[in-house]
Structure formats: structure tokens, C-alpha cells
Biopython code that builds the backbone (N, CA, C, O; Angstrom):
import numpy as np
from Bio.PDB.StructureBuilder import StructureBuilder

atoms = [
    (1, "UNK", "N", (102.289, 95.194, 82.984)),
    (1, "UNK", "CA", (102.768, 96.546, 82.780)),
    (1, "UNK", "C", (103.835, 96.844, 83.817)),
    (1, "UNK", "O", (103.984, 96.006, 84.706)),
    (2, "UNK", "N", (104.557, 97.874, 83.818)),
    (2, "UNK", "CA", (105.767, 97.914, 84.119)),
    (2, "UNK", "C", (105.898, 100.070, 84.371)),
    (2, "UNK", "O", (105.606, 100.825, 83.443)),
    (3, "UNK", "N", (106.289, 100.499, 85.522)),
    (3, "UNK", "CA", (106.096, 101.170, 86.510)),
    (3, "UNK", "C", (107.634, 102.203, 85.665)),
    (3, "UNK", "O", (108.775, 101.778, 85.851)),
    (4, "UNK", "N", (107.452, 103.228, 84.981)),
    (4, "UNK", "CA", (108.301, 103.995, 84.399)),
    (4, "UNK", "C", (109.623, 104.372, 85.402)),
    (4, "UNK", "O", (109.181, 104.660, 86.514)),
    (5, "UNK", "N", (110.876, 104.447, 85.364)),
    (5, "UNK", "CA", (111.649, 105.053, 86.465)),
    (5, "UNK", "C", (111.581, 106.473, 86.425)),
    (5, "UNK", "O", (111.742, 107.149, 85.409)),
    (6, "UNK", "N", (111.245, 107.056, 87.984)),
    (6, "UNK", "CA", (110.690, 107.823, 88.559)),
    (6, "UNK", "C", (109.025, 107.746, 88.753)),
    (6, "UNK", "O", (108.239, 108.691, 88.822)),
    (7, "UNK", "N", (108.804, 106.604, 88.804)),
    (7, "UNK", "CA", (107.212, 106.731, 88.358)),
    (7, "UNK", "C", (106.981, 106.604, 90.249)),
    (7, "UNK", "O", (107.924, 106.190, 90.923)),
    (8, "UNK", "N", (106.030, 106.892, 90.727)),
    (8, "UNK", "CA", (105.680, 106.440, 92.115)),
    (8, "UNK", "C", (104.354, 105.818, 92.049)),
    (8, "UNK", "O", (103.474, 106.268, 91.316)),
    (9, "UNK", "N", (104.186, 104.763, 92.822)),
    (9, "UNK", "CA", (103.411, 104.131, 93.236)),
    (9, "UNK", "C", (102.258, 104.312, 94.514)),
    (9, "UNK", "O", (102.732, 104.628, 95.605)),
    (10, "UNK", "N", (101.167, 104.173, 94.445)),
    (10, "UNK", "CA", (100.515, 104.469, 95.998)),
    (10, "UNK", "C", (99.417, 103.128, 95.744)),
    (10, "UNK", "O", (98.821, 103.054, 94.670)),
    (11, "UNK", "N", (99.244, 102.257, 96.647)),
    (11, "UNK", "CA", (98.238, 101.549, 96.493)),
    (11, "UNK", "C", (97.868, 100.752, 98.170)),
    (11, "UNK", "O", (98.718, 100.715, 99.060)),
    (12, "UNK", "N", (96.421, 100.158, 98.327)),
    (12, "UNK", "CA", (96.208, 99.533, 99.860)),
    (12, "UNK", "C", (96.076, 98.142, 99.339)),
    (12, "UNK", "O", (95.455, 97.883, 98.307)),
    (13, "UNK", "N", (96.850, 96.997, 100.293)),
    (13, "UNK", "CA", (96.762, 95.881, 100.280)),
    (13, "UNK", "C", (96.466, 95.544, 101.591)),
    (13, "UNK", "O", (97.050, 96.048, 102.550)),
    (14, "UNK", "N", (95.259, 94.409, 101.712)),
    (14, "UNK", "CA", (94.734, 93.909, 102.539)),
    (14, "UNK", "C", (95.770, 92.767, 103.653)),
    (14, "UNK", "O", (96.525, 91.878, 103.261)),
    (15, "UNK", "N", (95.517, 93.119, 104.911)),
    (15, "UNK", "CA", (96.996, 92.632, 105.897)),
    (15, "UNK", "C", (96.381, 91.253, 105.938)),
    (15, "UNK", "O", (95.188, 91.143, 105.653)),
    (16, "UNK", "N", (97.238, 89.979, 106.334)),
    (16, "UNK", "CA", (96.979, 88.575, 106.400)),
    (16, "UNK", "C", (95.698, 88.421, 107.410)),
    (16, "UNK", "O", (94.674, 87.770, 107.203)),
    (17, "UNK", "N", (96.068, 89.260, 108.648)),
    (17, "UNK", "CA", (95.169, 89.206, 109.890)),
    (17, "UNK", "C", (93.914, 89.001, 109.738)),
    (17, "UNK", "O", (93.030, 88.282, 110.204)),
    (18, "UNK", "N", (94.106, 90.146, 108.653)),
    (18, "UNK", "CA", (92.336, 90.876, 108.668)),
    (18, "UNK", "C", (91.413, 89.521, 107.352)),
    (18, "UNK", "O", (90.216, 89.289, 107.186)),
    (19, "UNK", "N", (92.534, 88.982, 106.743)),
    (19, "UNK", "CA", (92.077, 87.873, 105.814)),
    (19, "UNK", "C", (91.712, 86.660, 106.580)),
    (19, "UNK", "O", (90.608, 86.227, 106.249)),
    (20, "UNK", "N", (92.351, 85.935, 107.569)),
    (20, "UNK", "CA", (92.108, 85.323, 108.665)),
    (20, "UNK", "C", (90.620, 85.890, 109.191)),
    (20, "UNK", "O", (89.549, 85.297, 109.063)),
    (21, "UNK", "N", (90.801, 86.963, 109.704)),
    (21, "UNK", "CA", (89.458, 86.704, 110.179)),
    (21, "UNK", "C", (88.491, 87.039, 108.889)),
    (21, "UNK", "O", (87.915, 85.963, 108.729)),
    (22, "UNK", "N", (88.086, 87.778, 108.062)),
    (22, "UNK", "CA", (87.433, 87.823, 106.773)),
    (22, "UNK", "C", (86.696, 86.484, 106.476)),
    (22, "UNK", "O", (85.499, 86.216, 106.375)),
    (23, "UNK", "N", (87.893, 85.693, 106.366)),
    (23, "UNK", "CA", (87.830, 84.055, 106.517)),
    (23, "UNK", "C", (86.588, 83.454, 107.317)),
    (23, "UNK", "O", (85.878, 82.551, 106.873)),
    (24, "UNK", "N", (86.455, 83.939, 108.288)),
    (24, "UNK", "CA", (85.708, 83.151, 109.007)),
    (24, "UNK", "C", (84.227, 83.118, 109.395)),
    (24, "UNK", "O", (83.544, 82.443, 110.165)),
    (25, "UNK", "N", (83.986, 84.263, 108.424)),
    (25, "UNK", "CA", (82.532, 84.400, 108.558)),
    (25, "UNK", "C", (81.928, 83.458, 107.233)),
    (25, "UNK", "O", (82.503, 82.906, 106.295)),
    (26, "UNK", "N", (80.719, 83.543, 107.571)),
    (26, "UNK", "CA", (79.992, 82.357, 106.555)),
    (26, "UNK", "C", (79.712, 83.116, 105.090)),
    (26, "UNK", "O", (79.542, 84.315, 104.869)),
    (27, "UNK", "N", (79.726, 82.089, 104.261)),
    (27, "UNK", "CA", (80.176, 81.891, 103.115)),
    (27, "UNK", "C", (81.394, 82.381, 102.163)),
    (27, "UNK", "O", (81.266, 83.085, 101.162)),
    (28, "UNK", "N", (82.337, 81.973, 102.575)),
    (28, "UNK", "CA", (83.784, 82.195, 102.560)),
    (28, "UNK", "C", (84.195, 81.304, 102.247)),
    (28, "UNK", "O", (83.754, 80.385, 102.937)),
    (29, "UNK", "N", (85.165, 80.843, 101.199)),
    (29, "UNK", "CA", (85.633, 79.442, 100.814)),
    (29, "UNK", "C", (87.619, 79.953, 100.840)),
    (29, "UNK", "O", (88.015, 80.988, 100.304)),
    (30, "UNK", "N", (88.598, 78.915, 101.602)),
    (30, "UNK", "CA", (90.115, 79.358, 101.054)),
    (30, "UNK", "C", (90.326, 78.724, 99.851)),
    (30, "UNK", "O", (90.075, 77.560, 99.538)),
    (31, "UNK", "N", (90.817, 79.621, 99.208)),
    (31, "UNK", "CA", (91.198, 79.025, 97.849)),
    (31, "UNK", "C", (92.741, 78.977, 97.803)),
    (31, "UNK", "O", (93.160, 78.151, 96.992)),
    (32, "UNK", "N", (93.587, 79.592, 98.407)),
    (32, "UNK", "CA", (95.156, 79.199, 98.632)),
    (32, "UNK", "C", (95.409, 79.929, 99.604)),
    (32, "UNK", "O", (94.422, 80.593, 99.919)),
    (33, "UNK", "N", (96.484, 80.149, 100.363)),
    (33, "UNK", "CA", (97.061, 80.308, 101.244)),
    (33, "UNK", "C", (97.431, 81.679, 101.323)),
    (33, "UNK", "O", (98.412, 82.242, 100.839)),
    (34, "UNK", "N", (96.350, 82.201, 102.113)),
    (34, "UNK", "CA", (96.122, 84.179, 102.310)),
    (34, "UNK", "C", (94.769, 84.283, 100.974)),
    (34, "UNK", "O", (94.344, 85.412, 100.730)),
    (35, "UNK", "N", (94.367, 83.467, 100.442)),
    (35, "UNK", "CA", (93.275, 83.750, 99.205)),
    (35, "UNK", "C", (92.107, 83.199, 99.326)),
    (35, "UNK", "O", (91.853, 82.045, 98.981)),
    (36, "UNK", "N", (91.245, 84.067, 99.874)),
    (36, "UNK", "CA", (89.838, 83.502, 99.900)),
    (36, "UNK", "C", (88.738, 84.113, 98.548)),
    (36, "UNK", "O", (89.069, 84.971, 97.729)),
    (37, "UNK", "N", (87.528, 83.477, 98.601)),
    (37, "UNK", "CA", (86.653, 83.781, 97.726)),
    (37, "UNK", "C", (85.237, 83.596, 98.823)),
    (37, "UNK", "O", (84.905, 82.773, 99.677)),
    (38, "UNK", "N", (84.700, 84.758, 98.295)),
    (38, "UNK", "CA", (82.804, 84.409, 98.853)),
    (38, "UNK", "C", (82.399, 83.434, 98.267)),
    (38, "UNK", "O", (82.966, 83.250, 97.190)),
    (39, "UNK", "N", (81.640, 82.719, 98.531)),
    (39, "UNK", "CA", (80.459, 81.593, 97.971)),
    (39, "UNK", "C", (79.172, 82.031, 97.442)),
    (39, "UNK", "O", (78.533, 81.446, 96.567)),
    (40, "UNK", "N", (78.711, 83.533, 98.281)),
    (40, "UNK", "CA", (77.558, 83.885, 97.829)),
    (40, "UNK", "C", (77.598, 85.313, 97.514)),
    (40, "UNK", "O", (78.704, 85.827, 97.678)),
    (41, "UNK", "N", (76.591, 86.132, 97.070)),
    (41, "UNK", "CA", (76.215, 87.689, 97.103)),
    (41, "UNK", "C", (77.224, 88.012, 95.855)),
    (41, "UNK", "O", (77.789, 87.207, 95.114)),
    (42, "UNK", "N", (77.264, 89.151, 95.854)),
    (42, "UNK", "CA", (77.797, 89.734, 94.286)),
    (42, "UNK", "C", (79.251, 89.376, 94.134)),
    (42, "UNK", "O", (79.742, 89.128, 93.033)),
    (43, "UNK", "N", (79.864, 89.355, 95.149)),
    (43, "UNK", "CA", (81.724, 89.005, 95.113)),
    (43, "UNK", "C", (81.546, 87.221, 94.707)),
    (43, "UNK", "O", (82.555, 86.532, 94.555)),
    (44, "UNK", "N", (80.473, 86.773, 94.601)),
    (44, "UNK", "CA", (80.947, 84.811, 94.671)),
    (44, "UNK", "C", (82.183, 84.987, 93.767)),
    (44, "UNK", "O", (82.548, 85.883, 93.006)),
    (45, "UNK", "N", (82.835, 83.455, 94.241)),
    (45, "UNK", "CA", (83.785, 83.655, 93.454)),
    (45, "UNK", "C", (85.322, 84.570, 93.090)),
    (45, "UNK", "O", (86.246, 84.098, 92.427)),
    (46, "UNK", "N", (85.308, 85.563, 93.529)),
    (46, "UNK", "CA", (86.060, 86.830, 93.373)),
    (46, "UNK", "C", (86.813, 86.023, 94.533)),
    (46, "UNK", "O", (86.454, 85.399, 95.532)),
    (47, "UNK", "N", (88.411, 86.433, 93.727)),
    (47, "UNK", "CA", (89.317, 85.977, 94.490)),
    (47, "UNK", "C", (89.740, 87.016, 95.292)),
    (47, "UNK", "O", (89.847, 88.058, 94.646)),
    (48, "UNK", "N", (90.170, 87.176, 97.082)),
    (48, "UNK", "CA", (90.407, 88.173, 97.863)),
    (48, "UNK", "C", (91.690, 87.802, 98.085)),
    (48, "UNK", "O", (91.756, 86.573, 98.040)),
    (49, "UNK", "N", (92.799, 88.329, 98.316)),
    (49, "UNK", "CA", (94.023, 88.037, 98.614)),
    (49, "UNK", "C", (94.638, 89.455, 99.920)),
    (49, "UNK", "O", (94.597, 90.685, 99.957)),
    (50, "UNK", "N", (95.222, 88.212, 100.915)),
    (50, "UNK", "CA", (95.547, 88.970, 101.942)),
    (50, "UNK", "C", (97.150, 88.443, 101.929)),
    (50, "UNK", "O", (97.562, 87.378, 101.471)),
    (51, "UNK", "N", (98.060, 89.707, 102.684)),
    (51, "UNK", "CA", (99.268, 90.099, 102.590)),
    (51, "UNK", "C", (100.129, 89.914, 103.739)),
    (51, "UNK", "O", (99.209, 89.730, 104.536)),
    (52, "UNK", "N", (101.285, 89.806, 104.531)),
    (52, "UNK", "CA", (101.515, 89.819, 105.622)),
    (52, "UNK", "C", (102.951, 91.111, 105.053)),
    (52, "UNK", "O", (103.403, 91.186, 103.910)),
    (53, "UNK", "N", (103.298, 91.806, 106.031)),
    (53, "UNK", "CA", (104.636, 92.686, 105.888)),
    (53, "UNK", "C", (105.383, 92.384, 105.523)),
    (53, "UNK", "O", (106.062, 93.225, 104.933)),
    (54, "UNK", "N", (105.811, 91.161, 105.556)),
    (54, "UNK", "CA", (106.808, 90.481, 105.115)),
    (54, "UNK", "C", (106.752, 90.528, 103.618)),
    (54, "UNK", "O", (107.527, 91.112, 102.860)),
    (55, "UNK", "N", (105.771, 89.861, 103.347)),
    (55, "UNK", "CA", (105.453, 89.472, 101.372)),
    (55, "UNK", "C", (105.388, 90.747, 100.908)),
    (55, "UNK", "O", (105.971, 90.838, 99.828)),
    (56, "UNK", "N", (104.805, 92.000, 101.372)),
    (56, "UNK", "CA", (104.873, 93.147, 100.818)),
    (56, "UNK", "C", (105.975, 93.748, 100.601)),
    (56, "UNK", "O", (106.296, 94.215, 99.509)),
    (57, "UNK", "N", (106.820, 93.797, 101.883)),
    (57, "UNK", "CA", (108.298, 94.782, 102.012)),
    (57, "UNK", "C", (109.073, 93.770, 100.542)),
    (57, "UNK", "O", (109.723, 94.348, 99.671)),
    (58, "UNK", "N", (108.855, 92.344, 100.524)),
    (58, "UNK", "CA", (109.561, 91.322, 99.084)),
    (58, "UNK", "C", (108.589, 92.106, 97.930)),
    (58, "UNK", "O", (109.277, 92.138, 96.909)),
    (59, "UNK", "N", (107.824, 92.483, 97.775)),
    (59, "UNK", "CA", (107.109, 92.649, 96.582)),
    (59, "UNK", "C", (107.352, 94.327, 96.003)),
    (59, "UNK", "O", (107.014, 94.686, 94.875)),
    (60, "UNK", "N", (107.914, 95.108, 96.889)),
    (60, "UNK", "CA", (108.668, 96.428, 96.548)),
    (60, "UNK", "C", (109.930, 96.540, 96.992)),
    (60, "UNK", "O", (110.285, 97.683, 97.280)),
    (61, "UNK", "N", (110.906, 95.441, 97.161)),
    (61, "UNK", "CA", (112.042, 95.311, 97.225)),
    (61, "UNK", "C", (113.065, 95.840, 95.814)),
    (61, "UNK", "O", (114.292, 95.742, 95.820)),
    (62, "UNK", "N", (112.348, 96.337, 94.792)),
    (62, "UNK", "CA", (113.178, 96.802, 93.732)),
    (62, "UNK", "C", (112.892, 98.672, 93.880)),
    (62, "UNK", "O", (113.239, 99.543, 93.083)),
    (63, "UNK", "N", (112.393, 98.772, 94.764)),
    (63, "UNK", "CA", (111.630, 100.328, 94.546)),
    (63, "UNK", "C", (112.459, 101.040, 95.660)),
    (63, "UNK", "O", (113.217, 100.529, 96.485)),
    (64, "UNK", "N", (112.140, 102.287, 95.485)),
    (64, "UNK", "CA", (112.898, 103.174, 96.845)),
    (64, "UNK", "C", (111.592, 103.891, 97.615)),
    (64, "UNK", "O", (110.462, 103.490, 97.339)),
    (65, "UNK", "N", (111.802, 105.028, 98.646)),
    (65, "UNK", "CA", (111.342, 106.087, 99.212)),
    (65, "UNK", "C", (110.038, 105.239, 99.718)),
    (65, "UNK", "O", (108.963, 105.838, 99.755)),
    (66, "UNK", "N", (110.114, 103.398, 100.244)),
    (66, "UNK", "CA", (108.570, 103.116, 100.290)),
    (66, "UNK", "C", (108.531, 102.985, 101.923)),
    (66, "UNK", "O", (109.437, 102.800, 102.736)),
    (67, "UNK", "N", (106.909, 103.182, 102.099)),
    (67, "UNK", "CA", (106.299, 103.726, 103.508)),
    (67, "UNK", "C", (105.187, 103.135, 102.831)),
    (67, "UNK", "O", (104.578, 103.007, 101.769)),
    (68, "UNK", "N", (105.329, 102.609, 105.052)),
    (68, "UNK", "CA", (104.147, 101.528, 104.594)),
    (68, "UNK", "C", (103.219, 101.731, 105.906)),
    (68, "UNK", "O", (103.806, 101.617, 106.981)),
    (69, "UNK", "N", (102.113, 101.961, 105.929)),
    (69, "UNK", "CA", (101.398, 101.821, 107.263)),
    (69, "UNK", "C", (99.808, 101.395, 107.478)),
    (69, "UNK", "O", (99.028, 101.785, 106.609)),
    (70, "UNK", "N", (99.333, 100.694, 108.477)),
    (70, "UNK", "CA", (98.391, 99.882, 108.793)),
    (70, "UNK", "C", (97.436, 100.360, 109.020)),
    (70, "UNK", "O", (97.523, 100.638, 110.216)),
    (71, "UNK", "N", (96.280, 100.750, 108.583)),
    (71, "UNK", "CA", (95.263, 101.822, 109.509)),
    (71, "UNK", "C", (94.462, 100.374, 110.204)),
    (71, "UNK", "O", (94.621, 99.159, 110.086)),
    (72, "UNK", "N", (93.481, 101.328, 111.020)),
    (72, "UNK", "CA", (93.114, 100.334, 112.059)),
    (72, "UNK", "C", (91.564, 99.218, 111.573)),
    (72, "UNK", "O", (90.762, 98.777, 112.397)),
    (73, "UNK", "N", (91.520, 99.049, 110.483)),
    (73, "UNK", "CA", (90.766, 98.367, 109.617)),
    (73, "UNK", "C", (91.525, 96.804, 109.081)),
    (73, "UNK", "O", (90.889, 95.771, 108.866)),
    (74, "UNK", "N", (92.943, 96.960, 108.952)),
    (74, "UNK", "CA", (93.527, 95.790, 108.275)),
    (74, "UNK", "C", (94.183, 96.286, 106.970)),
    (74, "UNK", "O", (94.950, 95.447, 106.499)),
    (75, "UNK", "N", (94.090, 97.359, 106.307)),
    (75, "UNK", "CA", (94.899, 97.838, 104.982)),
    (75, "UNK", "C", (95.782, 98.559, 104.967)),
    (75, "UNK", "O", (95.702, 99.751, 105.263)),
    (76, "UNK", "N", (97.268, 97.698, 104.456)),
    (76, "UNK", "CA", (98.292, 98.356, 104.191)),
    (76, "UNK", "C", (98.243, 99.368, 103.342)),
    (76, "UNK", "O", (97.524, 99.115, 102.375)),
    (77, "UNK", "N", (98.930, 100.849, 103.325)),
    (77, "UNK", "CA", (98.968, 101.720, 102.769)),
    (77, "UNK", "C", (100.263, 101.780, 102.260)),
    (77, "UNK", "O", (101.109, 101.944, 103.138)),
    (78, "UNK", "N", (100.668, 101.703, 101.179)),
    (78, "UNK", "CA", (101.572, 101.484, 100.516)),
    (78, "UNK", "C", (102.384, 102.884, 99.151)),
    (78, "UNK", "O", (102.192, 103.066, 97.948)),
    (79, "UNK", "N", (102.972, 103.337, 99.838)),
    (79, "UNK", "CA", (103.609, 104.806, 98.582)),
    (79, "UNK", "C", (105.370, 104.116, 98.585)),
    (79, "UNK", "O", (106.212, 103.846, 99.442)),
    (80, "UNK", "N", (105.267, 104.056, 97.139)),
    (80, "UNK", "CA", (107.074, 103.948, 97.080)),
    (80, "UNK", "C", (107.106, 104.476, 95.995)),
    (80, "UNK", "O", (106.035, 104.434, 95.391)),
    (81, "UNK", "N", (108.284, 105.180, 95.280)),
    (81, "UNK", "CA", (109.085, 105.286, 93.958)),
    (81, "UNK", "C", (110.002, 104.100, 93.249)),
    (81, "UNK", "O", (110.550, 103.125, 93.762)),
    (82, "UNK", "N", (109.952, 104.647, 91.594)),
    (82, "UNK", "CA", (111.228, 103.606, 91.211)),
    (82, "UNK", "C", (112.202, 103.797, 90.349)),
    (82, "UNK", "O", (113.061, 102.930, 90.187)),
]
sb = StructureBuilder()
sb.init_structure("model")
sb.init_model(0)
sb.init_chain("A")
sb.init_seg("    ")
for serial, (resi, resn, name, xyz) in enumerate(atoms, 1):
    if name == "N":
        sb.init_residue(resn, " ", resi, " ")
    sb.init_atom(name, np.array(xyz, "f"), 0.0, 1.0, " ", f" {name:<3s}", serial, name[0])
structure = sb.get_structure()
């Protein structure tokens, strides 16, 4: 799907950091590079994907008015227009 012009966007994406460490507790498997999955409990399986500023600021590089900020948990907060 595809984001109407003038439509705005608001959404939180999880920062690389906080996937790194996420990572490292037990039962955690990497499945690609920033993408982990649990092994056990209700998420098994479920793919988690973590972000660095960089890949984000590229991934709303077609959009305007975007603001981006980190709260102190690891999730990007993300509002842009398009």
C-alpha cells in the first residue's frame, strides 16, 4: 500500500542498539542482519527487526516535515508527511 500525497505518517521503529542487546538474552536466534526471532514463549519465531538512523532517515527519504527521536527505551519515533 502506498501513503496518499498529503497523507502523514507516525510510526516507532526499534533502534539497532537496543536489537543488539535484545539479542543477547536467551532464547533469541539472528536470523539476518538487525533481525532476530525468539526460540521460545508466544513470539517463537516472530521476526524482530532493528533499525539504525541511518536505514531509517533512507527509508523516508521520499517524504517531507520528518522528525525523528529516540526515547530512552531504544524506539525511534518517527512523524513525516508526503
Amino acid at each position: 500500500k502506498k501513503l496518499i500525497e498529503g497523507g502523514k505518517v507516525f510510526i516507532t521503529i526499534p533502534d539497532h542498539k537496543t536489537g543488539d542487546d535484545w539479542n543477547k538474552e536467551e532464547g533469541r536466534q539472528e536470523l539476518a542482519l538487525g533481525t532476530y526471532a525468539a526460540t521460545t514463549g508466544p513470539e517463537k519465531g516472530l521476526p524482530h527487526c532493528f533499525f539504525t538512523k541511518e536505514e531509517i532517515e533512507g527509508m523516508f527519504a521520499d517524504f517531507t516535515d520528518i522528525k525523528m527521536e529516540l526515547d530512552d527505551i531504544g524506539r525511534w519515533f518517527v512523524t513525516a508527511s508526503k
